[in-house]
C-alpha positions in Angstrom: 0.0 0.0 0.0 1.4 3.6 -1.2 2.3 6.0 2.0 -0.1 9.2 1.8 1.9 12.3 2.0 3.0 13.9 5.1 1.0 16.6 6.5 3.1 19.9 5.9 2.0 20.9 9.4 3.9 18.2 11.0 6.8 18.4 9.5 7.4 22.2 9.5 7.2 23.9 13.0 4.5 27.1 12.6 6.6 30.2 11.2 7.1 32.7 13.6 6.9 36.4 12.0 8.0 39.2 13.5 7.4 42.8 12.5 8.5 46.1 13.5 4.7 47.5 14.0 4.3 47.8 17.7 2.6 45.3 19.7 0.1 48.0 21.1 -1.0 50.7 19.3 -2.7 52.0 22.1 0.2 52.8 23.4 2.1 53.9 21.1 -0.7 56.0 19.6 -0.6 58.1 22.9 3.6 58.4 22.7 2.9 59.6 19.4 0.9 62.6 20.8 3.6 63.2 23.5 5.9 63.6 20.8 4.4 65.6 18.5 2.9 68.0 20.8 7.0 68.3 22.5 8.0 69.2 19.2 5.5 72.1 18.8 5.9 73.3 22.5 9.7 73.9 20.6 8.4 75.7 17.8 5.5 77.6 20.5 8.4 78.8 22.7 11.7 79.3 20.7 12.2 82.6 21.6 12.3 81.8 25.1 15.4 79.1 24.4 18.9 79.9 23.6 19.3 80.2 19.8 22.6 77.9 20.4 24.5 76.5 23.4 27.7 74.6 23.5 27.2 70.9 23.6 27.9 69.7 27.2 30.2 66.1 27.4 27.8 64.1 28.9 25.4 64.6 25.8 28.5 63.7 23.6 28.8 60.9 25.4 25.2 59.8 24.5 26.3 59.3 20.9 29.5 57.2 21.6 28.0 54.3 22.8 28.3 50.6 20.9 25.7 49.2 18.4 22.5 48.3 20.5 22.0 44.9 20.4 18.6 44.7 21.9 15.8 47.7 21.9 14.5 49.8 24.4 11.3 51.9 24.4 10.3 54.2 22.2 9.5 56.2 25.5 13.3 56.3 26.7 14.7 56.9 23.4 12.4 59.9 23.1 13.4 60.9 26.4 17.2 61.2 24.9 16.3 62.9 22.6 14.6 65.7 24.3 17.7 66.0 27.2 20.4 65.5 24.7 19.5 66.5 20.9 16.5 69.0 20.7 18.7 71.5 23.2 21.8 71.6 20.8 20.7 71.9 17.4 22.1 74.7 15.1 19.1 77.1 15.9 18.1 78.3 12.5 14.5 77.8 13.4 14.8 80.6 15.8 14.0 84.2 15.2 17.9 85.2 16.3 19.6 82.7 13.8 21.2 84.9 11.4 24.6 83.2 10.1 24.1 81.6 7.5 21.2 81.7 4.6 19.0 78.9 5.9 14.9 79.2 6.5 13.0 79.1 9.6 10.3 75.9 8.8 7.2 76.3 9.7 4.6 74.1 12.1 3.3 73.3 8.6 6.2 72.1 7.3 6.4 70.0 10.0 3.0 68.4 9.6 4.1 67.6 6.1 7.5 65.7 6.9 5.3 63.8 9.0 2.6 62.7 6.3 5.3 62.1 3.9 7.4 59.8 6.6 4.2 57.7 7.1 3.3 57.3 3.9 6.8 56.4 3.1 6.2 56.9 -0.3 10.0 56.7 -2.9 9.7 59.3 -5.6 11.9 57.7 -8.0 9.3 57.2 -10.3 6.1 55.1 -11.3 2.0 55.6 -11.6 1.6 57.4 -7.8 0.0 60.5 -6.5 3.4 61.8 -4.7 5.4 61.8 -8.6 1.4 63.8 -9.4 2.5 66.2 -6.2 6.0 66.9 -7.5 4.7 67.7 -11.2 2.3 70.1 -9.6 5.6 72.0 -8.1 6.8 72.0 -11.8 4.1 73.4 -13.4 4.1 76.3 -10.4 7.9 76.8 -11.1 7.1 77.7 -14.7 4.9 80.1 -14.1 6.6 82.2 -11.4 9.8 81.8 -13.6 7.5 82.5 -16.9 9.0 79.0 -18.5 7.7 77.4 -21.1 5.3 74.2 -21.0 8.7 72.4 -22.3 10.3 73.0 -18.7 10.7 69.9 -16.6 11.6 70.4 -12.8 13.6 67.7 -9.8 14.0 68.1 -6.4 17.1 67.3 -5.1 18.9 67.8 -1.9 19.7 71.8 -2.0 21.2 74.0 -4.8 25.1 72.6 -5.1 23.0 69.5 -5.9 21.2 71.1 -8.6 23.7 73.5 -9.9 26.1 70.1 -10.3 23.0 69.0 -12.4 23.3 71.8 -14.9 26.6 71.5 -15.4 26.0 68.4 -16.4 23.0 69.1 -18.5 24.8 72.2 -20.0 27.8 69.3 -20.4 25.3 66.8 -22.5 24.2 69.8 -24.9 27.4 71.3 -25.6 29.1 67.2 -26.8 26.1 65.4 -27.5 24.7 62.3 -25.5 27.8 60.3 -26.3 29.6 61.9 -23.8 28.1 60.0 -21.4 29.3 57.0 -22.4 32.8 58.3 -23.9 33.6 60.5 -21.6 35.2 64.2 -22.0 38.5 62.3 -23.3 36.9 62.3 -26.9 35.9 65.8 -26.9 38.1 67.6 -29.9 38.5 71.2 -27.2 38.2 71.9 -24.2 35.3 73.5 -22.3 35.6 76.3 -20.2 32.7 77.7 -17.8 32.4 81.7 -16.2 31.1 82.7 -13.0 31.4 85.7 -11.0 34.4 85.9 -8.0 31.7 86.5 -5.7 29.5 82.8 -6.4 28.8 79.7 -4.3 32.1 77.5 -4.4 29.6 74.4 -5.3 29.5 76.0 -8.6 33.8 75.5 -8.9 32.6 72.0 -7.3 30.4 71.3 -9.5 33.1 72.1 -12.4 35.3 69.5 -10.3 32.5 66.6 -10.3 31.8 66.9 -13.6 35.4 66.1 -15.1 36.2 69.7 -16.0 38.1 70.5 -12.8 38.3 73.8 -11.4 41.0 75.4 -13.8 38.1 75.4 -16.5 36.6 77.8 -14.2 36.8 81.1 -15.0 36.2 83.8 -12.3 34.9 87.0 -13.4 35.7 90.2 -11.4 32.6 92.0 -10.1 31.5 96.0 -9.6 31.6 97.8 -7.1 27.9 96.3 -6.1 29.6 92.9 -6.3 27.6 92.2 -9.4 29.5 90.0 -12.1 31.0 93.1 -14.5 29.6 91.7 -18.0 32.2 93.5 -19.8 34.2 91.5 -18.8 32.6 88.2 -19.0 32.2 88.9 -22.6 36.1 89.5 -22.7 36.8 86.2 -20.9 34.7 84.2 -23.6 36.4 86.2 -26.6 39.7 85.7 -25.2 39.3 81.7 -24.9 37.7 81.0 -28.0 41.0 83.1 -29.4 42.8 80.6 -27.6 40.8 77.4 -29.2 38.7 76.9 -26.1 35.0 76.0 -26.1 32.7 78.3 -24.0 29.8 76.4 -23.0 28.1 77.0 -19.5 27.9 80.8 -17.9 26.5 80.9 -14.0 24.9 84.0 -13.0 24.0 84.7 -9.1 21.0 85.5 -7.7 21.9 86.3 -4.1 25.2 86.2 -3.9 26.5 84.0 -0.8 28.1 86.9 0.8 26.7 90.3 0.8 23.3 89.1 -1.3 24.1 90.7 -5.1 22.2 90.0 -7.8 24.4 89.5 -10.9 22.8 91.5 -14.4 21.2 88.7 -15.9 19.4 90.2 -18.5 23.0 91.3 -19.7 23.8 88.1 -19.0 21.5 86.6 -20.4 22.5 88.7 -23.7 26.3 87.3 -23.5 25.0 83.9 -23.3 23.0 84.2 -26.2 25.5 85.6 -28.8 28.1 83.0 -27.7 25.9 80.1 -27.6 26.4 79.1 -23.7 24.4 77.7 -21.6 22.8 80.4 -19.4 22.4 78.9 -15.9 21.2 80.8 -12.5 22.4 80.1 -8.9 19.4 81.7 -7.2 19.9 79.2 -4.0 17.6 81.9 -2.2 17.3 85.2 -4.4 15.2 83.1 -6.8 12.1 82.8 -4.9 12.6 86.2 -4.5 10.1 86.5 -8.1 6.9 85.9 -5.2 7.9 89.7 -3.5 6.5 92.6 -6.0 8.9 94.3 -4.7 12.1 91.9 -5.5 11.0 90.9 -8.9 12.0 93.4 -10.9 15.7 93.6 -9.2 15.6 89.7 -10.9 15.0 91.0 -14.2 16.3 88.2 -17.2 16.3 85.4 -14.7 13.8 84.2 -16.7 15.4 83.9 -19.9 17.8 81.5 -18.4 18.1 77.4 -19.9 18.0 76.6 -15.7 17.5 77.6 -12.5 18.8 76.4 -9.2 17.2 77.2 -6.1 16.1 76.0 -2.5 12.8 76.2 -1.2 14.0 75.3 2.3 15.4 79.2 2.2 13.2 82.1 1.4 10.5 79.5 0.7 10.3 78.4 4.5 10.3 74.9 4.3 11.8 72.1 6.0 14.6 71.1 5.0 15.4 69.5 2.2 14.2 71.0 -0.9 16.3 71.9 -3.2 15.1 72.1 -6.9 15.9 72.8 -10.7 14.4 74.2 -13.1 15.2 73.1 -16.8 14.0 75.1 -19.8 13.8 72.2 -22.4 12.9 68.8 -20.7 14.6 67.0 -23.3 17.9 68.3 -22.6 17.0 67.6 -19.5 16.2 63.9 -19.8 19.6 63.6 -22.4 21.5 64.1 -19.4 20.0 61.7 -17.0 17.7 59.4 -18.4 19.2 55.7 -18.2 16.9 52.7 -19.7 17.1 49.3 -17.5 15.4 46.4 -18.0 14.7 46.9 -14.2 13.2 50.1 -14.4 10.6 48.9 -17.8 8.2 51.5 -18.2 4.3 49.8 -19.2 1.3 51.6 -20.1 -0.3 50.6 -17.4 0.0 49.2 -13.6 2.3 50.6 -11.3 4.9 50.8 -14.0 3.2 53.5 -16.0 3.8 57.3 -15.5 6.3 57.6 -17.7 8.8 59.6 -17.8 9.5 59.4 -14.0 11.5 61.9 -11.4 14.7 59.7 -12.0 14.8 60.6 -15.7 15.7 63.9 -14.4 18.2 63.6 -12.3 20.6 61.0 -10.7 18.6 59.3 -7.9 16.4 56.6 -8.0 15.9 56.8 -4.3 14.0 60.0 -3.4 11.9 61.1 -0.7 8.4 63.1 -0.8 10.2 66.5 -0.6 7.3 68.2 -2.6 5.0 67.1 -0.2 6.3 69.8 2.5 6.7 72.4 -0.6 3.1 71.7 -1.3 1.8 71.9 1.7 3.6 75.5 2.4 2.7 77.0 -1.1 -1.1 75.8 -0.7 -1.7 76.8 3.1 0.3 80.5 3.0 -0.1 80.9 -0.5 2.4 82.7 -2.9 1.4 86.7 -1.9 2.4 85.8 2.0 5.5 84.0 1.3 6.5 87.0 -0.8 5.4 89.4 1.9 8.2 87.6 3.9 10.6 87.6 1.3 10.0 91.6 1.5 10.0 91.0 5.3 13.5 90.4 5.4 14.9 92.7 3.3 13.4 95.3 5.1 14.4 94.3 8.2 18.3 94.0 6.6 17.6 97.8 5.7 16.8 99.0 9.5 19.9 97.1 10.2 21.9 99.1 7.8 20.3 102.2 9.4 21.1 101.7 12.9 25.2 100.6 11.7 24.7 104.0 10.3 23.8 105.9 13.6 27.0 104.2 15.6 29.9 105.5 15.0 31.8 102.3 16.7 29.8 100.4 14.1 30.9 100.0 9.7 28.8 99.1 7.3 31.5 96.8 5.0 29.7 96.2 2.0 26.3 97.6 -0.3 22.8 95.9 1.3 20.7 94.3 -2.1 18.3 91.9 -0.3 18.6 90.5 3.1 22.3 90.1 3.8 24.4 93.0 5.9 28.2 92.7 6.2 29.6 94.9 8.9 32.3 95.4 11.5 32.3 96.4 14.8 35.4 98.9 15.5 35.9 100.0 18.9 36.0 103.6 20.3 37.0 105.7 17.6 38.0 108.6 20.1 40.5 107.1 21.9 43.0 104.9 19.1 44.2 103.2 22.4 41.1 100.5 22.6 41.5 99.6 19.0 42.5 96.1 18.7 43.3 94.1 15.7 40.1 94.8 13.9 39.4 91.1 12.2 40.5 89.2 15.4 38.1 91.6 17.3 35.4 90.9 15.3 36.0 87.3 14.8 35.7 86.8 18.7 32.6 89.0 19.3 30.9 86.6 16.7 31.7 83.6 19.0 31.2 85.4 22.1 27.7 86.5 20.4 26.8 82.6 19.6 27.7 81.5 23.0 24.9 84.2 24.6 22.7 82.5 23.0 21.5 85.7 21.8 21.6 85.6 18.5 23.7 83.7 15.7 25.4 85.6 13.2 28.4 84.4 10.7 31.1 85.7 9.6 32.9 86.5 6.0 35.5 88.2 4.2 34.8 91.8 2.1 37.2 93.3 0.3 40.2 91.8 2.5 38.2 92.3 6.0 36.6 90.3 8.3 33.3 90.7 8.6 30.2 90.4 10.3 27.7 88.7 8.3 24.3 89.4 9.1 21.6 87.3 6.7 18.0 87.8 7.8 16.0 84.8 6.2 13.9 83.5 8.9 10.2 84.4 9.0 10.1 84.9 12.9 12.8 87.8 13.3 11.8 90.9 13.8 13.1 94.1 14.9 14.0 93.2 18.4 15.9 90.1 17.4 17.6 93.1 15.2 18.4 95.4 18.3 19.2 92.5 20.7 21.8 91.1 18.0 23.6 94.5 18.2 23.4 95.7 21.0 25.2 93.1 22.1 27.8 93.0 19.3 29.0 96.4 20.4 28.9 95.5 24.6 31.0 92.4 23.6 32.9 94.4 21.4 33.6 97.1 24.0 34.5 94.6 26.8 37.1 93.0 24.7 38.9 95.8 23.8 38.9 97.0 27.7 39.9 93.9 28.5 42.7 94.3 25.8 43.8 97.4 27.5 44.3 95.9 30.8 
């Protein structure tokens, strides 16, 4: 007589699965609250904290610990986190951050990150809502910029990202598609770039990522408004192609990194044109200055340009990140990035449809919701607030420039276009005896000033001087924040020099 199979339940044991959902949602669920609601007694109260502290040891020591083998509660993890991260971040959510050109967030922004985290959703590509939610961002984009339908759009992380992206998409127009498979080993001359003295170093970085390296670079001197002088772009290019050069990507600034210029683009814009270059903008945060009435016009050919880079976690307010670019002519766009693999088959229809996808337009194919946050800010305040803002800030750089003017212990170090205000603090002019060494001097009252707790400024060079770099992005400063910063820049100031005298 044949055997009859074996039941499968008696010779395999019952699997045991284990997730990472929590075993009670109850509790969790009211953690959850406790969490959220600690996060936006921080936003509530941030002028009543520190804008920075020093990090104490035993909080370092928190974060030197081995790999945890086993888990503890969500509860004491949080509980970690409130005693030894939330205390010692970098503070540019609070209205006295002013060092370096980074936005405030908003509690809507918040909310978003949250949303976007539980959905969990990657934005590389296919048939979902969240690739719907970026093209929406797109379409906006044109408009403010006055693109054409043809423009495409990405998010990446933040603007060295994006202008690394240009490069490369300026890179792909100027040699053809082969490039990317040949390499710049094949091109017949070399390719040389312009930007002004005063932009981002990502845009030299991007030159060094993208195979050019930095000596194809070439720095044009600036005005006395540290605006690129297009004369002399124009010079640069006619004195390369002389030389048997190829001129093929020019980067204009929209907000210069350190006093705020914009470069002329529509001049720009003009040079570009006649010599055939790619006409790119590095508007990381002067961009979105095309929302304030008042700080369009000053951005006058911007929108002429074959890209734009920008940041929306800056004047835009949102969490960070969210960078993005803007492209002119999608297809250029897509030469430069687009990479068919079988693994990434595009169908009519299912989840593989939706073609072309987010990762056709740039290098990731791992991406998070950004545009969710971006969305979420743009549809609650709506464009006419954030641009009130935008004006917000530049007139609160101007009142600063008018009370540096009042103080005679106080310089103003450099012309104040937007939101950014270099000056210098330099002792008692009366009595030559208290003068210290001006850019030492300066450089300590910066640190002194961040370890108040005060306010946060930066600092920078102008024209060979140290400075004191004042840029006003965040939405919650104000006036006081103004007066408080330097008011105490010139009692720190005067206590070091009198202690220098001792």
């Amino acid at each position: 007589m044949d055997k009859l199979p074996k039941d499968p339940a008696v010779d395999h044991p019952q699997e045991v699965h284990q997730s990472l959902d929590p075993d009670d949602w109850s509790t969790f669920r009211q953690q959850s609250h406790r969490m959220l609601d600690d996060m936006l007694d921080f936003v509530e109260h941030l002028r009543e904290r520190p804008v920075w502290q020093p990090i104490p040891q035993r909080s370092r020591a928190q974060f030197q610990m081995t790999l945890p083998q086993q888990g503890q509660s969500l509860e004491s993890v949080h509980q970690i986190f409130m005693q030894d991260v939330l205390p010692y971040g970098p503070g540019n959510s609070h209205p006295g951050f002013m060092g370096w050109v980074q936005g405030g967030g908003t509690p809507v922004g918040m909310l978003a990150e949250m949303l976007a985290a539980g959905l969990n959703a990657n934005v590389g590509g296919r048939d979902q809502m969240p690739v719907e939610v970026e093209r929406q961002i797109v379409r906006w984009m044109r408009e403010l910029f006055g693109f054409p339908e043809t423009a495409s759009g990405v998010f990446v992380t933040g603007t060295s990202m994006a202008n690394l992206m240009a490069v490369l998409v300026a890179r792909t127009v100027a040699l053809g598609k082969s490039v990317r498979q040949q390499g710049l080993r094949e091109s017949a001359t070399q390719l040389t770039a312009y930007t002004s003295v005063e932009a981002h170093g990502c845009v030299a970085q991007a030159m060094d990522l993208a195979g050019f390296g930095t000596a194809a670079l070439r720095r044009i001197p600036g005005n006395d408004l540290f605006q690129m002088d297009a004369q002399a772009l124009e010079a640069a290019i006619e004195a390369d192609r002389a030389a048997g050069f190829q001129p093929f990507f020019i980067a204009g600034t929209a907000g210069s990194v350190d006093v705020g210029a914009i470069d002329p683009l529509n001049d720009i814009a003009d040079i570009a044109a006649r010599h055939q270059c790619w006409f790119h903008v590095d508007g990381a945060f002067g961009a979105l200055g095309m929302m304030s009435p008042k700080i369009a016009p000053l951005l006058q050919g911007i929108q002429r340009a074959d890209s734009i880079a920008f940041d929306f976690h800056k004047w835009g307010q949102v969490q960070y990140d969210a960078g993005f670019l803007l492209v002119r002519d999608a297809n250029q766009h897509m030469d430069a990035f687009a990479a068919p693999v079988a693994y990434l088959r595009r169908e009519t229809r299912g989840l593989a449809g939706g073609s072309p996808w987010p990762c056709d337009f740039g290098p990731d194919l791992s991406r998070g919701f950004r545009a969710l946050k971006t969305w979420f800010t743009l549809q609650v305040y709506g464009a006419e607030k954030l641009g009130n803002i935008i004006s917000q800030t530049c007139d609160l750089a101007q009142y600063l420039m008018q009370q540096i003017a009042q103080h005679p212990s106080l310089e103003l170090l450099a012309p104040v276009a937007l939101n950014v205000v270099c000056f210098r603090y330099l002792g008692d002019p009366s009595d030559k005896s208290s003068l210290c060494n001006l850019d030492d001097l300066n450089r300590d009252i910066v640190a002194d000033l961040h370890e108040s707790g005060v306010a946060v400024p930066s600092t920078t060079t102008v024209r060979g001087q140290l400075a004191i770099r004042v840029a006003i992005v965040n939405h919650r400063t104000n006036r006081d924040n103004i007066d408080a910063m330097l008011n105490a820049v010139m009692a720190l100031g005067k206590t070091r020099c009198n202690t220098a005298m001792e």
